[in-house]
N, CA, C and O of each residue as an XYZ file, in Angstrom:
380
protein
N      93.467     97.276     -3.757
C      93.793     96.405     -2.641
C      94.813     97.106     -1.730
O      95.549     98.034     -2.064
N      94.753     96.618     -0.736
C      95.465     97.416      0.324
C      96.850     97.366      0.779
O      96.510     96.659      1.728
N      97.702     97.446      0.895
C      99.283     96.794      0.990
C      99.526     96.682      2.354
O      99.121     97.585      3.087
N     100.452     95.188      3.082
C      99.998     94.525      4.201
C      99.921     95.728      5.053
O      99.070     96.026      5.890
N     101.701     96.789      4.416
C     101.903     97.632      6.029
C     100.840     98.504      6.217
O     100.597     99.077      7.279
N     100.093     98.624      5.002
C      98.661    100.157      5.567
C      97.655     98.689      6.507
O      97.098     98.781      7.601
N      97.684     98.219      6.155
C      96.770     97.147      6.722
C      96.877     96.726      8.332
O      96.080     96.669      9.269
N      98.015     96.515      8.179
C      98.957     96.474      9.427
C      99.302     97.365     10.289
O      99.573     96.977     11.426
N      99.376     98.735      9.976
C      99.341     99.820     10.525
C      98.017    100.244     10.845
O      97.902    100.706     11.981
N      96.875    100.206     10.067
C      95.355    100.176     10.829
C      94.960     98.873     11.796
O      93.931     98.808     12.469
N      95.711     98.131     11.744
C      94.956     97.253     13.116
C      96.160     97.675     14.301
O      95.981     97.402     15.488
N      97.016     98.157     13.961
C      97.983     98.870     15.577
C      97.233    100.083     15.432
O      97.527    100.354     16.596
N      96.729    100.794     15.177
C      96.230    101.778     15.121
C      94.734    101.372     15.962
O      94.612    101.720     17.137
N      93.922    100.818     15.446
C      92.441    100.232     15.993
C      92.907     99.613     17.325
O      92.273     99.634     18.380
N      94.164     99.037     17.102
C      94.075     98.332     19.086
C      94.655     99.107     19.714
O      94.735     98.639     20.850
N      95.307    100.401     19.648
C      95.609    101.178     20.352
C      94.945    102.576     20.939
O      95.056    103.299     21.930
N      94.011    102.489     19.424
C      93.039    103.967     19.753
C      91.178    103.518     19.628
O      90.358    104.432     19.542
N      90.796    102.272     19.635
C      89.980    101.765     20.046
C      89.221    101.927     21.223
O      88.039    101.599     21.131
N      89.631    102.365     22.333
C      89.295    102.435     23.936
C      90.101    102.690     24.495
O      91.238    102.222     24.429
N      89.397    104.087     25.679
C      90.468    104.422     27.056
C      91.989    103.300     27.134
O      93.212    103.414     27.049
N      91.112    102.382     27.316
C      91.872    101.407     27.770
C      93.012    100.934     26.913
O      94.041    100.415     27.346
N      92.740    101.152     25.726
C      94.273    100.961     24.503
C      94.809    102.112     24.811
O      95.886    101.985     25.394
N      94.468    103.173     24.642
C      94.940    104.600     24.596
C      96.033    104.350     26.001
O      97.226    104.652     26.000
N      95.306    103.748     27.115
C      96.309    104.016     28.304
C      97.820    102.678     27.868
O      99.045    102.695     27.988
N      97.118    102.003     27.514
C      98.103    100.736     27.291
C      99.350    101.375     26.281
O     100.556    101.387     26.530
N      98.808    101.781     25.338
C     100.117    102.181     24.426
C     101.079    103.776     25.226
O     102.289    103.979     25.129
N     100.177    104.561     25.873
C     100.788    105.658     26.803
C     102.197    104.671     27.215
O     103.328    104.652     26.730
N     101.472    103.769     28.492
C     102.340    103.067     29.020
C     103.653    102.474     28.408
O     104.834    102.695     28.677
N     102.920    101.457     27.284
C     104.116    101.024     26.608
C     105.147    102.387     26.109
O     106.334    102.219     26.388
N     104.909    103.287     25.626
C     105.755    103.964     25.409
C     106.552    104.875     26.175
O     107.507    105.505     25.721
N     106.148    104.923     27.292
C     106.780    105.706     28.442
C     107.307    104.461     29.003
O     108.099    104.892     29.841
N     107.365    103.049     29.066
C     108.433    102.281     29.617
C     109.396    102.639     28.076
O     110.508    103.124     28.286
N     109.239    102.551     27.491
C     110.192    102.286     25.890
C     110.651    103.835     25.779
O     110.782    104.296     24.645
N     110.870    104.556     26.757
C     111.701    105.875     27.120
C     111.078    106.727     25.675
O     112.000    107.288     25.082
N     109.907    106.894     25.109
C     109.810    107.590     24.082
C     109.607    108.730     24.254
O     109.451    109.459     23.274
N     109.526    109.407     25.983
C     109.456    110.936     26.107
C     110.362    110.859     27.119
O     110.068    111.326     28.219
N     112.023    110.049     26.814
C     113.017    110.765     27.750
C     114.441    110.925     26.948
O     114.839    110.261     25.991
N     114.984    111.840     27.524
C     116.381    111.851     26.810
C     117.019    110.656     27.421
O     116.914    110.164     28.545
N     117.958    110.206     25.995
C     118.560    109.559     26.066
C     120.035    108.678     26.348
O     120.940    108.780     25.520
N     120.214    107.757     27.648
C     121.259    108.077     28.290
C     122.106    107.153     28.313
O     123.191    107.616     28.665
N     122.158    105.919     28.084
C     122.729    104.489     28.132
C     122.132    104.420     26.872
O     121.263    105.163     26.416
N     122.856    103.140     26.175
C     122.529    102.264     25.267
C     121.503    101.713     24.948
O     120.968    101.736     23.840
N     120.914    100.809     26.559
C     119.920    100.511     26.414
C     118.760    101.445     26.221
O     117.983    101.092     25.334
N     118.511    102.396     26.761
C     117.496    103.623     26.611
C     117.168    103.760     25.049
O     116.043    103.846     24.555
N     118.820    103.759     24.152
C     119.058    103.970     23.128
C     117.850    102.855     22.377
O     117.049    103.174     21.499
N     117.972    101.768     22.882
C     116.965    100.587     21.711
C     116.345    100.803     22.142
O     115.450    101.057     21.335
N     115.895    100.998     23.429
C     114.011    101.115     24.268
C     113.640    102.779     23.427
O     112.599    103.386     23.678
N     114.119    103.018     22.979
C     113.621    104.871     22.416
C     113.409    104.538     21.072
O     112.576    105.209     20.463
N     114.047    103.559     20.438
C     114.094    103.718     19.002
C     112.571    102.585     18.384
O     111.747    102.755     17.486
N     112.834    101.210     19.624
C     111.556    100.764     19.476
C     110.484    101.845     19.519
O     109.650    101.941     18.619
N     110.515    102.704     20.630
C     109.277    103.165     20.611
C     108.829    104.068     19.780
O     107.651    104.385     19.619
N     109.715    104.473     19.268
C     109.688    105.446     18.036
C     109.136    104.100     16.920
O     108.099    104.421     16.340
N     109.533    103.020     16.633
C     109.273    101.967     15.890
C     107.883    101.607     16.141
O     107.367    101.164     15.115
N     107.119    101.638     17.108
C     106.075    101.285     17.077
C     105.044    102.405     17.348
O     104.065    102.088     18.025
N     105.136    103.577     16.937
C     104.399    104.825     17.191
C     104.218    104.946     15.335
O     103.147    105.122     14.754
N     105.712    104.780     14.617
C     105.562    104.141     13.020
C     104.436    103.410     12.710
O     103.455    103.773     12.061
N     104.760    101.895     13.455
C     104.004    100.754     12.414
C     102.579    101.078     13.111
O     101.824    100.187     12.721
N     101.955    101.855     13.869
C     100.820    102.479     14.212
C     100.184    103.697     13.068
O      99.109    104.295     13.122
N     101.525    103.816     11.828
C     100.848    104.234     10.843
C     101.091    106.255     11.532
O     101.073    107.174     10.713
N     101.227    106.443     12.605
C     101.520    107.964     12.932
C     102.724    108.415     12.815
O     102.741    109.485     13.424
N     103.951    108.155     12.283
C     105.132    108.565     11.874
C     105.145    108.631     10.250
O     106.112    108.430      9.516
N     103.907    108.943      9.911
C     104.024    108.754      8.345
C     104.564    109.965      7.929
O     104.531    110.814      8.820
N     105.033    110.322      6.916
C     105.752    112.089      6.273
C     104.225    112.839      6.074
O     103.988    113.996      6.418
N     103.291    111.944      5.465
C     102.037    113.027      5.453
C     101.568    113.099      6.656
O     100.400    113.489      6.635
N     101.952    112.901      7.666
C     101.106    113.151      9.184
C     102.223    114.033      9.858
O     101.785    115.182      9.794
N     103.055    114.045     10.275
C     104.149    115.177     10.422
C     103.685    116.806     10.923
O     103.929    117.543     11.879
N     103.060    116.851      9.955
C     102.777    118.692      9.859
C     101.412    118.530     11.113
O     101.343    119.511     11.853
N     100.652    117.715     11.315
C      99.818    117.566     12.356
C      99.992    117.011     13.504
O      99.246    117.290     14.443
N     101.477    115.720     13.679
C     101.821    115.597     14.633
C     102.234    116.842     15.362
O     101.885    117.069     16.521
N     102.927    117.574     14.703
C     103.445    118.984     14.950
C     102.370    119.818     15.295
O     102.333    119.988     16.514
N     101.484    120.401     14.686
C     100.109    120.860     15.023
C      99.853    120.405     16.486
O     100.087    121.076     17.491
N      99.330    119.144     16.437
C      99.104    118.676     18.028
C      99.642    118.536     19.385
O      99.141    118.680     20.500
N     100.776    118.223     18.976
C     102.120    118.981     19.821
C     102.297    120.392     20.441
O     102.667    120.480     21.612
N     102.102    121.258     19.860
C     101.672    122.441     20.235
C     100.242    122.468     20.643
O      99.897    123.341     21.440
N      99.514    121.757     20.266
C      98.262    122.015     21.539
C      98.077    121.671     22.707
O      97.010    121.620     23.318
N      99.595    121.308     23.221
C      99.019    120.818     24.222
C      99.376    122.066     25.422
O     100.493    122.569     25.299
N      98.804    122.410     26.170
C      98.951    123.153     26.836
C     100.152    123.229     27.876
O     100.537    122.254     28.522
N     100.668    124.441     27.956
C     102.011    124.060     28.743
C     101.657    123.905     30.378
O     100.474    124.096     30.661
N     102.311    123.671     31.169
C     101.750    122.981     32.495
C     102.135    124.340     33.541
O     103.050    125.158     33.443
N     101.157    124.223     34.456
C     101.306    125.463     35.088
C     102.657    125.503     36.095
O     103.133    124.593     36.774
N     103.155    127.088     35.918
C     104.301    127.321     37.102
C     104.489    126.661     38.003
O     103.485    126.208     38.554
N     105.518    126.392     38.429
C     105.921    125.538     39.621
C     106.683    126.511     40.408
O     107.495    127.216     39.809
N     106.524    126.647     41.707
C     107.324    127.297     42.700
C     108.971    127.079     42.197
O     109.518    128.135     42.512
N     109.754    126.384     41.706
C     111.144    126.288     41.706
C     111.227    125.275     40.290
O     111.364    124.052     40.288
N     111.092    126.239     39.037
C     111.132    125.569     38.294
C     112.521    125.219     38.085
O     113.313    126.042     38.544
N     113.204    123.834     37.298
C     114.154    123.542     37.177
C     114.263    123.784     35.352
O     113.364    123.642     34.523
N     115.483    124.129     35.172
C     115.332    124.364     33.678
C     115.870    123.589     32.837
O     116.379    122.666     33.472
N     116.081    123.428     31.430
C     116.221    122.650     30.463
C     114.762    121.646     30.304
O     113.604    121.853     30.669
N     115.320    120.639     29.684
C     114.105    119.200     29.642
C     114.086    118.868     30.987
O     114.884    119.049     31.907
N     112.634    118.165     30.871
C     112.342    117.037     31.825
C     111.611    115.664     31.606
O     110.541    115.511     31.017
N     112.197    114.933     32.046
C     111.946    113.604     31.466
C     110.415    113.067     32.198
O     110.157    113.394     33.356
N     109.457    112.215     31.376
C     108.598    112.059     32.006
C     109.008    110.660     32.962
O     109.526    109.623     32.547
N     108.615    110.979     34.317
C     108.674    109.729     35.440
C     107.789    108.244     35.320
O     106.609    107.916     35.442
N     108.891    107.660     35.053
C     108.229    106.132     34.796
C     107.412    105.027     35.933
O     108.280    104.544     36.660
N     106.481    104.671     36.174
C     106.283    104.056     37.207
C     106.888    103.013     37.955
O     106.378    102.632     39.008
């Protein structure tokens, strides 16, 4: 039998990677919930940690998934030169 959180973690998982359309929804949610910006106020501080919290109960923060989050991470291709690159991080722009 299955234990609730694997259970629970496959249906955030199925409504998020189910269709374009989840896939864009959870993007979103997590780029409002600052999960690809450094962190600068307090509040940022809980909007980052939720989103880190719900990228978890989606079952993809597990310790056996790790070594492939990592894997995939590096595939992503780095983005081409920019006339005046600025250096360090860059935060992704929220709508």
């Amino acid at each position: 039998m299955k234990s609730h959180a694997r259970s629970l973690a496959e249906k955030y998982h199925t409504l998020f990677s189910g269709s374009q359309d989840g896939i864009d929804v959870f993007e979103d949610m997590l780029t409002d919930l600052r999960l690809y910006e450094t962190i600068d106020t307090e509040e940022d501080r809980f909007l980052h940690n939720f989103g880190i919290r719900l990228v978890a109960k989606a079952g993809l923060y597990e310790e056996s998934n790790m070594r492939l989050v990592t894997r995939n991470l590096l595939g992503i291709p780095l983005p081409s030169p920019r006339d005046n690159p600025e250096p360090g991080l860059r935060d992704v722009k929220r709508l």
